[in-house]
C-alpha positions in Angstrom: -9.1 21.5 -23.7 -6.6 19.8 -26.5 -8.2 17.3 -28.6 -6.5 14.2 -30.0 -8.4 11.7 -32.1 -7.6 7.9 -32.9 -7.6 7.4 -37.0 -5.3 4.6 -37.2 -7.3 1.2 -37.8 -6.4 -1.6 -36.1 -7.3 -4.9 -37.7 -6.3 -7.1 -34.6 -6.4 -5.7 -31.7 -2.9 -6.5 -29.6 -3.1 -9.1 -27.1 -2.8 -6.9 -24.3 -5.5 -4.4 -25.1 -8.1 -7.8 -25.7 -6.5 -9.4 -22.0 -6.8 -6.1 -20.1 -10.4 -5.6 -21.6 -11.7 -9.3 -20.7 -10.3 -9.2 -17.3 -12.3 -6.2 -16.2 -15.4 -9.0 -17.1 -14.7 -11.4 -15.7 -13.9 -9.3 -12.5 -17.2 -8.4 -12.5 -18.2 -12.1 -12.9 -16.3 -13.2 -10.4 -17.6 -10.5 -7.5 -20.8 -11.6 -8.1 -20.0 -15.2 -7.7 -18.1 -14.2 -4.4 -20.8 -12.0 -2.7 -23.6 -14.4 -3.6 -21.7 -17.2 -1.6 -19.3 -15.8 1.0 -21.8 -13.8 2.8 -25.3 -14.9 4.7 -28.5 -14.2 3.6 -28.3 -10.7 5.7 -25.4 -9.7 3.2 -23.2 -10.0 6.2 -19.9 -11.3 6.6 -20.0 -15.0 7.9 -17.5 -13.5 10.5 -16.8 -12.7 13.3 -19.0 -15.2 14.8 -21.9 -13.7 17.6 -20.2 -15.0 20.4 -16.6 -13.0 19.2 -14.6 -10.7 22.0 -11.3 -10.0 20.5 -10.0 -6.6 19.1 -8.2 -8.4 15.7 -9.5 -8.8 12.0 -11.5 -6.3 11.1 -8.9 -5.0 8.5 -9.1 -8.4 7.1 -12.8 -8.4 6.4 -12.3 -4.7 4.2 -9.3 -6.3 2.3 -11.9 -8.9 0.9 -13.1 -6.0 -1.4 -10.9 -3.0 -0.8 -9.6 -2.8 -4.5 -13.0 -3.4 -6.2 -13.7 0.3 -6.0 -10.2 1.1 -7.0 -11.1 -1.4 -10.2 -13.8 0.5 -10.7 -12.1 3.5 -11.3 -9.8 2.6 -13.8 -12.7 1.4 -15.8 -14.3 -1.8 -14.3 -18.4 -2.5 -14.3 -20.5 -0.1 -12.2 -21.2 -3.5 -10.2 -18.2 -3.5 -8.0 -18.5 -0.4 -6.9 -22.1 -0.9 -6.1 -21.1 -4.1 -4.3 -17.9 -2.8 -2.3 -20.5 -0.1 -0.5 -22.5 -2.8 0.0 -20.1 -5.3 1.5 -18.7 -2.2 3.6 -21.6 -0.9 5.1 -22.4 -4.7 6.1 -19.1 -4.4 7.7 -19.4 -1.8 9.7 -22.7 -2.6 10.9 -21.1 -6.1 12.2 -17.9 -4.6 13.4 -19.6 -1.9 15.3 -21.4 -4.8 17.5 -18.5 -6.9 17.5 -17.3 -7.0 21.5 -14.0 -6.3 23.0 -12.9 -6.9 26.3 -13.0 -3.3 27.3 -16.9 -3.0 26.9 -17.2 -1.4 24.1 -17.3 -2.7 20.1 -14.7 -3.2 17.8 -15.8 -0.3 15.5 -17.0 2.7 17.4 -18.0 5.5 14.9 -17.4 3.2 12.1 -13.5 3.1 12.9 -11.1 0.8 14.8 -11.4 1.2 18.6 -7.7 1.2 18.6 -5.4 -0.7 16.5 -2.0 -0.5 15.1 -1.2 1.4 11.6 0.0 -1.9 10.1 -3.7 -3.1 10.2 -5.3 0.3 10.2 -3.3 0.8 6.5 -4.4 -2.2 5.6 -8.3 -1.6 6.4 -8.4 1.9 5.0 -7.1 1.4 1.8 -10.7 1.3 0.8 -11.8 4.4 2.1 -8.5 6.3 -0.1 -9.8 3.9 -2.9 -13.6 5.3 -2.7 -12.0 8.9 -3.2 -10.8 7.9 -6.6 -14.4 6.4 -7.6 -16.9 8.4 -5.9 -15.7 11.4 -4.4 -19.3 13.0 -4.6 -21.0 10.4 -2.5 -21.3 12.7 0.6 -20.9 9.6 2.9 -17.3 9.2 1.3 -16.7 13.0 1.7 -18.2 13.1 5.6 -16.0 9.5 6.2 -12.4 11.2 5.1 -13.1 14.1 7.5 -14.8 12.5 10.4 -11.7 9.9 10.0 -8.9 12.7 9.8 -10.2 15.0 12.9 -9.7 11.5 15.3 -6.1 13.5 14.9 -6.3 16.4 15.4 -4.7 18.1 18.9 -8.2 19.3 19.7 -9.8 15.4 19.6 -11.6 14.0 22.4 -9.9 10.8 21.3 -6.2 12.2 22.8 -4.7 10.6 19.9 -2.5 13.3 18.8 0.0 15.9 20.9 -0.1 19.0 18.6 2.3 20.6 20.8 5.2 17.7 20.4 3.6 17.1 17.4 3.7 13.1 18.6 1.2 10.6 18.9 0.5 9.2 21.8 0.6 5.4 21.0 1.2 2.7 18.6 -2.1 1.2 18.9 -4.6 4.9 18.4 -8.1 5.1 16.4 -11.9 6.0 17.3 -11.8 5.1 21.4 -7.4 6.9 21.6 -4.4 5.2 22.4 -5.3 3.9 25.8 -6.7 0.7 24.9 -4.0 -1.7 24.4 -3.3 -3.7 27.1 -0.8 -6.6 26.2 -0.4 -8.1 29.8 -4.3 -8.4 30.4 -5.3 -8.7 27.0 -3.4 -10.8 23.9 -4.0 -8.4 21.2 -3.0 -10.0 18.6 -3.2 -13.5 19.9 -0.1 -13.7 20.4 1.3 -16.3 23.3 3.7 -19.4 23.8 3.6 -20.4 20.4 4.3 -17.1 18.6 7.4 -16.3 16.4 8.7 -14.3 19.6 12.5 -15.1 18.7 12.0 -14.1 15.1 10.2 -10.9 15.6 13.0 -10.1 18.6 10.9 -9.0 21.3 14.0 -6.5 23.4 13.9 -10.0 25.9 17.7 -10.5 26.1 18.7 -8.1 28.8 15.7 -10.1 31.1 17.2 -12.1 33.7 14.9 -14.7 33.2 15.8 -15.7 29.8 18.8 -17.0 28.6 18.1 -18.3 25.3 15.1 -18.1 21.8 13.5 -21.3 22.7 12.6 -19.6 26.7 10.0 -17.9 24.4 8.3 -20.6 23.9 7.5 -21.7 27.3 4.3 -21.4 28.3 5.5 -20.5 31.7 7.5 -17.4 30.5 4.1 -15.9 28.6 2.7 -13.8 31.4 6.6 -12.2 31.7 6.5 -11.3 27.9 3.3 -9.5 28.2 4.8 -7.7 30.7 7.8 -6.4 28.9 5.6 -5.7 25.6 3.0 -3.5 28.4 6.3 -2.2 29.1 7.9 -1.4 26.0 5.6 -1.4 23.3 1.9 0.0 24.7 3.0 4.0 24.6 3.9 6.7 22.4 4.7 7.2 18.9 6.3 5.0 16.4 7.4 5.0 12.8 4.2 3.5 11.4 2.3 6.1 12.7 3.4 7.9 10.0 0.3 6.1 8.0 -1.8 8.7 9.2 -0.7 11.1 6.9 -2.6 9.2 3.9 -5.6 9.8 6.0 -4.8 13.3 6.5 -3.9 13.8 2.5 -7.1 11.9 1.4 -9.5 14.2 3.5 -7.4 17.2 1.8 -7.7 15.8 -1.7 -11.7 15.6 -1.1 -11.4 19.3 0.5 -8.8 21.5 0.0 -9.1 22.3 4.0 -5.3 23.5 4.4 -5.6 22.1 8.1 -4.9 18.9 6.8 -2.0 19.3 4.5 -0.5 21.0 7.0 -0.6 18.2 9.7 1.0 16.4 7.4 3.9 18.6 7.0 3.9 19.2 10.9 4.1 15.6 11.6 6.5 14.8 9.3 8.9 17.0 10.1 9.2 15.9 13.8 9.8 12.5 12.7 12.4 13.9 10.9 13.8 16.4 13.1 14.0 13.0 15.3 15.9 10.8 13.0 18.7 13.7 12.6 18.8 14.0 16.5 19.5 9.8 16.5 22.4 10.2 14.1 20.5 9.8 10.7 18.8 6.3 11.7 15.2 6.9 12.9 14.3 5.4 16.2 11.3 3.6 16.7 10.2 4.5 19.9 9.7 8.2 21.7 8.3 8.5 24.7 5.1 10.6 25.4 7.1 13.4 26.7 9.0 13.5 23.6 12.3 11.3 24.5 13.6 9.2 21.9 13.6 5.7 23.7 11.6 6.7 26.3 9.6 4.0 25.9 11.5 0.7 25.0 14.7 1.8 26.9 17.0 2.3 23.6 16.0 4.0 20.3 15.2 0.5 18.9 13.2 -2.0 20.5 10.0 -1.1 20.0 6.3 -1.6 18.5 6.9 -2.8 14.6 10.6 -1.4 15.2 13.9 -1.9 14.0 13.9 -5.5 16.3 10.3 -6.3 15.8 10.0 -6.7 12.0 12.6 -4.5 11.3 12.4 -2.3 7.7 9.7 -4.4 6.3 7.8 -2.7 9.2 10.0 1.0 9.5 10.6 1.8 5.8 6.7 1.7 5.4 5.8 4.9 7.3 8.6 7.4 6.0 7.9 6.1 2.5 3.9 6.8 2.4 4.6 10.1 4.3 6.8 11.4 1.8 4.9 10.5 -1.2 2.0 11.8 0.4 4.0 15.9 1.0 5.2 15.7 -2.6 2.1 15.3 -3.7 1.0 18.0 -1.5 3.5 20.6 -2.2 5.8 19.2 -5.1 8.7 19.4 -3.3 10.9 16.5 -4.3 13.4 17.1 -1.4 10.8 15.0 1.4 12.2 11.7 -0.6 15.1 12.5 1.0 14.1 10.9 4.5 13.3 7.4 3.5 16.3 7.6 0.8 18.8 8.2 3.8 17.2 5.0 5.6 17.7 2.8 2.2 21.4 4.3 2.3 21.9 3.5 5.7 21.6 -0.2 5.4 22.9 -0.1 1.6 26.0 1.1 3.2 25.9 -1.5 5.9 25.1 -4.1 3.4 27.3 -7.1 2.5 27.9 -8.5 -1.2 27.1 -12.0 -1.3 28.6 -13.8 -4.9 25.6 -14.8 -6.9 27.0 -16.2 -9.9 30.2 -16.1 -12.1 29.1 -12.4 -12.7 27.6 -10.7 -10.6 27.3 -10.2 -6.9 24.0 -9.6 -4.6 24.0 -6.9 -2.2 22.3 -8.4 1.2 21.0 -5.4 3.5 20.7 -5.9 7.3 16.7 -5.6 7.7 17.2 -5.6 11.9 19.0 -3.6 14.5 19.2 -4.6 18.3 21.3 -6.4 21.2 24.0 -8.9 21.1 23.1 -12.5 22.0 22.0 -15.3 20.9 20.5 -15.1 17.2 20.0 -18.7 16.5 16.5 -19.2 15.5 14.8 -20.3 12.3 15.4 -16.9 9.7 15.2 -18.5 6.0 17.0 -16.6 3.6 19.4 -14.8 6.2 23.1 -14.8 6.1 24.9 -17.2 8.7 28.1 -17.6 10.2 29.3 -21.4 10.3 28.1 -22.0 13.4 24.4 -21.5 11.6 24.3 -17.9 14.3 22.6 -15.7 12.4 25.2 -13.4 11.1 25.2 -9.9 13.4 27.6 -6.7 13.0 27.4 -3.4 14.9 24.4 -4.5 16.2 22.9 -5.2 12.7 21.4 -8.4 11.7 19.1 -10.6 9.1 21.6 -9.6 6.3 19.1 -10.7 3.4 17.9 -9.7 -0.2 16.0 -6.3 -0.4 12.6 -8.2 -0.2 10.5 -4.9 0.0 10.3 -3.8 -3.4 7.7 -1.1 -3.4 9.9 0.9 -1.1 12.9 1.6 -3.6 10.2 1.3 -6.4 8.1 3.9 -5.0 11.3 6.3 -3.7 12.0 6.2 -8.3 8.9 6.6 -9.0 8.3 9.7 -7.2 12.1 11.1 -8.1 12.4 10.2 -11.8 15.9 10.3 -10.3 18.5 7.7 -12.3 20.2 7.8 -9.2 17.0 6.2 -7.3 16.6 4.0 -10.2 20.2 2.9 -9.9 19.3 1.9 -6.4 16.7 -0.3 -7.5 19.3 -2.2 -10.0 21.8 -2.6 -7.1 19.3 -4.1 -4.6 19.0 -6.7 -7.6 18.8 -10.3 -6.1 20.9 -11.9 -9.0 20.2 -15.5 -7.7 15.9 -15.5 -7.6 13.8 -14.6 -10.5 14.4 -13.3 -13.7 13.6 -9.7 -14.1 12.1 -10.9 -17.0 9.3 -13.4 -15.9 6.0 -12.9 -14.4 5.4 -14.9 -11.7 1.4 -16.3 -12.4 1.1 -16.7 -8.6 0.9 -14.2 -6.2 3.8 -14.3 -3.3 1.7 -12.1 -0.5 -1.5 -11.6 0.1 -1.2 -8.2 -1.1 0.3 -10.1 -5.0 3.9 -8.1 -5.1 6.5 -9.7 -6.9 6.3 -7.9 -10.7 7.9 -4.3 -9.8 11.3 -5.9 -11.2 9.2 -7.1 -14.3 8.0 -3.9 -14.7 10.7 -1.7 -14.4 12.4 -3.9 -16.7 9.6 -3.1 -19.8 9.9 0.2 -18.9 13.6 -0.1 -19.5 12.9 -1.8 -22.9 14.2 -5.1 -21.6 10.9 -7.1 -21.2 8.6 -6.4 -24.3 6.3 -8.7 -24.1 5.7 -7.7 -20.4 1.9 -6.3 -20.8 1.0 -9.8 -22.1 2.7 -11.6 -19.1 1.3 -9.6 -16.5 -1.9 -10.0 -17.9 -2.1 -13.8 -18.2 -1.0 -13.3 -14.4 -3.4 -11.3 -13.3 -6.3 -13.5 -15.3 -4.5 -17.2 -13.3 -4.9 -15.2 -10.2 -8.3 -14.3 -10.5 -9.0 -18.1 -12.2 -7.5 -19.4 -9.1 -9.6 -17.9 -6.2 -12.0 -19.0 -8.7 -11.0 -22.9 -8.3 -10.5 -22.4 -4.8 -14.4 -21.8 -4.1 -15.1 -24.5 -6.1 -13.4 -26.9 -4.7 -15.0 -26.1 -1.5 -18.3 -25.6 -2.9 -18.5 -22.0 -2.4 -19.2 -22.5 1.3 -16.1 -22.4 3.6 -15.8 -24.9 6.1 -14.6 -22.6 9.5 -14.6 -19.1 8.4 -12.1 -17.2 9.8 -10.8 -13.1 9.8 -8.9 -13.9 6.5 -11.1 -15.7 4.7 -12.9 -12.8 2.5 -9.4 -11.2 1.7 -7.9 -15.1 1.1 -10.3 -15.3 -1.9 -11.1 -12.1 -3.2 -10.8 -12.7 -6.6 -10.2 -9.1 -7.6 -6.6 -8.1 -9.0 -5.5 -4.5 -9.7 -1.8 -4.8 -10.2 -1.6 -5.1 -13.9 -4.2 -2.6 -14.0 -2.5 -0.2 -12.1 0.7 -0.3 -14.1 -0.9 -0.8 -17.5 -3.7 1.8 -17.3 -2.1 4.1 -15.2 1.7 3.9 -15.3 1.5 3.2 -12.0 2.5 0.6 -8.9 0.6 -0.7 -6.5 0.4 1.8 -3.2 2.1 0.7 -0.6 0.0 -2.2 0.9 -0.3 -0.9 4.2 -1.6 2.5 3.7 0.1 4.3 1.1 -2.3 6.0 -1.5 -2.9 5.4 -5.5 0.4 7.5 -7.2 -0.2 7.4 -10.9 1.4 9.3 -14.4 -2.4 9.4 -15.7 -5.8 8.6 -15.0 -9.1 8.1 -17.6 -12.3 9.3 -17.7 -15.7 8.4 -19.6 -17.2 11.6 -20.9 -19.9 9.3 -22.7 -20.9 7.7 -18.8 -19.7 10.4 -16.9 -17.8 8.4 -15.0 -14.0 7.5 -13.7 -11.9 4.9 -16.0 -11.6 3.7 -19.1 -15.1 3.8 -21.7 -16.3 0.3 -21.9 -13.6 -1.4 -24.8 -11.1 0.8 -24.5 -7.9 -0.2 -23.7 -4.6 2.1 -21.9 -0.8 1.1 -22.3 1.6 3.5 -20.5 4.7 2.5 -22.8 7.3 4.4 -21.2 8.0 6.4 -17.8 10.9 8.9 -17.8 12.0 12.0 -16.3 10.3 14.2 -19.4 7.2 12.3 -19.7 5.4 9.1 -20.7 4.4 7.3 -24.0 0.7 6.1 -24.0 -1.5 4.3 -26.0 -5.5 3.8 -26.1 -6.5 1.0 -28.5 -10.5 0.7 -28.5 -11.2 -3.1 -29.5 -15.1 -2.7 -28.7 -17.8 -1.4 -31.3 -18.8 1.6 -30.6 -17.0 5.1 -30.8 -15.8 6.6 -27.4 -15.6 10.1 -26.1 -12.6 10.2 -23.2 -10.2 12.2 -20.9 -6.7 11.6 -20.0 -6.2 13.3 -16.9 -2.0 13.8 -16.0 -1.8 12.3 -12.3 -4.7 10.3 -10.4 -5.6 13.9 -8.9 -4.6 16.3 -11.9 -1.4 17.0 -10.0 0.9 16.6 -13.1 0.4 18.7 -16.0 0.9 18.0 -20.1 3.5 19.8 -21.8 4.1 18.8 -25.7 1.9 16.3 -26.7 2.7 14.7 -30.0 0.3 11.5 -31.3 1.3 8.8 -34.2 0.8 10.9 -37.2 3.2 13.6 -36.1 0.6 16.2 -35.2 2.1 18.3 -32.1 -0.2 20.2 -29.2 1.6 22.6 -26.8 -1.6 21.5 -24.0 0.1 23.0 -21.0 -2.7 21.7 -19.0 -3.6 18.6 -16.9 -6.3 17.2 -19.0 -6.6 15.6 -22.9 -9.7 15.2 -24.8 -9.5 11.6 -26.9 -12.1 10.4 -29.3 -11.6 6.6 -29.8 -13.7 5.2 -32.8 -14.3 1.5 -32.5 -11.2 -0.6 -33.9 -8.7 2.6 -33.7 -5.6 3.1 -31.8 -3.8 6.3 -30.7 -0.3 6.4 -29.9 0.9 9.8 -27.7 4.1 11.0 -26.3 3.7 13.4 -23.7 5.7 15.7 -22.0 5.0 16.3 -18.3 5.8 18.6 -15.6 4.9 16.7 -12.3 3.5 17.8 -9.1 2.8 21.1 -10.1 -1.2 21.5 -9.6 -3.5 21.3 -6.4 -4.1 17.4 -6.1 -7.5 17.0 -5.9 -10.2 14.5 -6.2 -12.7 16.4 -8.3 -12.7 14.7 -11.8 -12.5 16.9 -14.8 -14.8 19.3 -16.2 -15.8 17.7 -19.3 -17.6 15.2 -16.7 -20.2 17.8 -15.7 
């Protein structure tokens, strides 16, 4: 293994290295101040309450600590990892005696009964995150492949059709996809006063509705459950493309080629599919295989191209292709959600923005003629205030899902991906070169614009920024359980994840050179990752601090600044699973290592910095979870 030592003495440690270094403490400070007040004296969530029969939230309670183990990893205290097992098996424990109305729990062998794989992302981003920090807890091991065989052909579950290589509903999990009645049951809740005209329920070739606001008579809600039975309740959608980040983490913890090949299986019917519809992929197919079987037309259905449109559709072709490049290397799978970005970039319509420059708007919906005139913020209009619809594409609007064209560069190093994130550019909202100190989602996107633009040597003090943003966050869950005295008034599903005062963003690009996964189910995708030979242990040695400087096609620039006070021993490890490997590696003083391996061996003395500029050759090694063998 190549060695690299720090010698250069650092006086004042930068601001960055002291900001990233503090806010792994008072992470840790602030977990325990959350679980000693925001649980009962069980350890147990304070919901759902014992009187509960629903099927909805239990994603919500495992995003209130999902990322502390991910924290953890990249060099946080021992604590929250301690804590987020903890807080999970607490979960479980309540979820698997939560009722539903089918007369059985919500978790049944500690998974979902049957939900969707916008929530089901959602709720098992801890269990990729746990790979990352404990992948030889045998419970995290038996988890990922218990998990992963709920799809397998030979399942008792029925969730998956080897032979058609579909599966068999949009709702699936632990009990199959045969438990999601809309008519009888409101799944999500949602009745007479849901957004039915905004998320375009196919309702406007239904005799009995003539206009948006018919949704919204309570007289009409028993018909609507009808048509979403009808349309929505069976086979296979886009989003179940999710699964694959199950299938890759059980891989990554075994190597078992059973699962890398589903993967490749799967996602090569979905795109054998979206050739057969003319490039666009529909979001519906039938049981038996028919594209629109279900909803009638090859849009229309479940989290499809009218119901949410790409904020819900560009989120399973995006984590499936990240997840088979990191399995075979093979940058070509980015193809299949690039054509879907290209397909509404070429429907897109320039909007003037200023005396310069113009905004692309993209069409984020496809569906019916009719009438459109409903409350869409942010959507192009025609006078008459319809909202603007052409070919059958509608809610022209900014390119509000960043990670999507973010993640489609980062996997590519292609310019020509990252000129597609410049023209998406919304020239009339932020700055690319501001940090917003307030989250916009619950999932705290916004700064991929920031980011890209340090990397492109436009925003220098950038590490600073996203810092001081990431501290306000965490300060400001902070003031919100003060001001309520710790104690929440009505708990409900979102109150764990509504003040979780853990952020990884900054962490994630800083440390790792990376961005945050996709939110709802895509897994870590990182230049580097650190280990503590000292502790013997993922992340960073206790005062060290990691700046990735630069991401390009050849390589990264990275440096480690130790502002603690005593001498560490580390690993650089190229990818979060050793899937990249080091070429040239040149440090500060000019010395130059041909490593042509996927690990570096740093000695950090207290107040030293190293600077390195590595070359690397990505996606070239078996990802795996298995840390390095300096570690043993």
């Amino acid at each position: 293994m190549s060695q690299f030592e720090a010698v250069r003495s650092v006086s004042t440690p930068p601001e960055w290295a002291v900001s990233q270094r503090r806010l792994f403490d008072v992470s840790r400070e602030a977990v325990e101040d959350f679980v000693e007040h925001y649980f009962d004296e069980n350890g147990d969530p304070l919901w759902p309450p014992e009187d509960y029969v629903g099927l909805d939230g239990s994603d919500d309670i495992i995003e209130g600590f999902y990322n502390w183990p991910l924290v953890y990893a990249m060099g946080g205290d021992e604590a929250l990892l301690e804590y987020a097992k903890e807080k999970y098996e607490a979960a479980i424990d309540v979820l698997s005696e939560t009722e539903t109305p089918y007369g059985h729990p919500m978790y049944v062998d500690e998974f979902d009964q049957c939900r969707d794989w916008f929530h089901l992302g959602e709720g098992n981003l801890y269990t990729y995150n746990m790979g990352l920090a404990d992948p030889a807890d045998d419970t995290v091991v038996e988890r990922a492949e218990r998990f992963a065989s709920l799809y397998f052909g030979d399942s008792e579950t029925n969730n998956y059709d080897a032979e058609k290589r579909l599966v068999r509903g949009p709702q699936n999990g632990s009990m199959g996809p045969d438990f999601c009645d809309f008519e009888k049951y409101e799944h999500h809740g949602y009745g007479a006063d849901y957004r039915w005209y905004r998320h375009s329920l196919p309702w406007r070739d239904i005799d009995e509705f003539d206009e948006a606001a018919d949704l919204h008579d309570p007289a009409n809600e028993e018909r609507l459950f009808e048509v979403l039975n009808e349309r929505c309740s069976t086979g296979d959608i886009p989003l179940n493309l999710n699964i694959t980040s199950l299938m890759t983490n059980a891989y990554l913890h075994t190597g078992d080629e059973r699962y890398r090949e589903w993967v490749f299986d799967y996602l090569e019917a979905w795109r054998e599919r979206t050739a057969e519809n003319g490039g666009i992929i529909p979001d519906n197919v039938s049981r038996d295989g028919e594209i629109g079987g279900v909803a009638g037309k090859w849009y229309g259905g479940y989290y499809g191209w009218s119901w949410g449109g790409w904020h819900y559709i560009g989120i399973g072709p995006t984590v499936a292709a990240e997840n088979a490049v990191l399995l075979d290397g093979d940058r070509e799978y980015l193809e299949f959600p690039r054509s879907q970005l290209d397909v509404l970039m070429e429907n897109g319509i320039e909007v003037s923005s200023d005396a310069v420059h113009d905004t692309l708007h993209i069409p984020h919906k496809y569906g019916d003629p009719g009438n459109y005139h409903y409350n869409a913020s942010g959507v192009l209009r025609e006078d008459d205030g319809e909202v603007k619809f052409e070919d059958g594409w509608y809610e022209f609007q900014t390119h509000k899902d960043d990670p999507y064209a973010i993640h489609l560069w980062y996997m590519s190093q292609s310019e020509a991906d990252r000129e597609r994130v410049r023209s998406l550019r919304d020239w009339g909202k932020q700055d690319w070169r501001r940090v917003d100190p307030r989250a916009k989602t619950k999932h705290g996107d916004g700064q991929e614009y920031a980011w890209l633009a340090y990397l492109d040597g436009d925003f220098e003090d950038y590490p600073e920024r996203i810092m001081d943003a990431s501290h306000a966050q965490v300060q400001e869950r902070r003031e919100l359980m003060r001001e309520e005295g710790f104690a929440p008034e009505d708990p409900d599903e979102d109150y764990l994840r509504d003040r979780n005062p853990v952020c990884e963003k900054g962490l994630l690009q800083l440390t790792m050179g990376a961005p945050q996964p996709v939110y709802y189910g895509g897994l870590v995708m990182a230049q580097v990752r650190h280990f503590d030979v000292g502790e013997g242990r993922p992340g960073l040695p206790e005062g060290v601090a990691a700046l990735v400087e630069d991401v390009t096609p050849e390589g990264i620039e990275l440096t480690l600044v130790n502002v603690g006070g005593r001498d560490r021993e580390m690993v650089v490890q190229a990818g979060a699973y050793g899937e990249h490997e080091f070429g040239t590696v040149r440090d500060d003083d000019g010395r130059t290592v041909e490593v042509n391996g996927n690990v570096l061996a740093v000695s950090v003395p207290s107040g030293t910095r190293l600077s390195l500029t590595a070359e690397m050759d990505r996606f070239v090694n078996d990802p795996s979870y298995e840390p390095p063998a300096a570690l043993e």
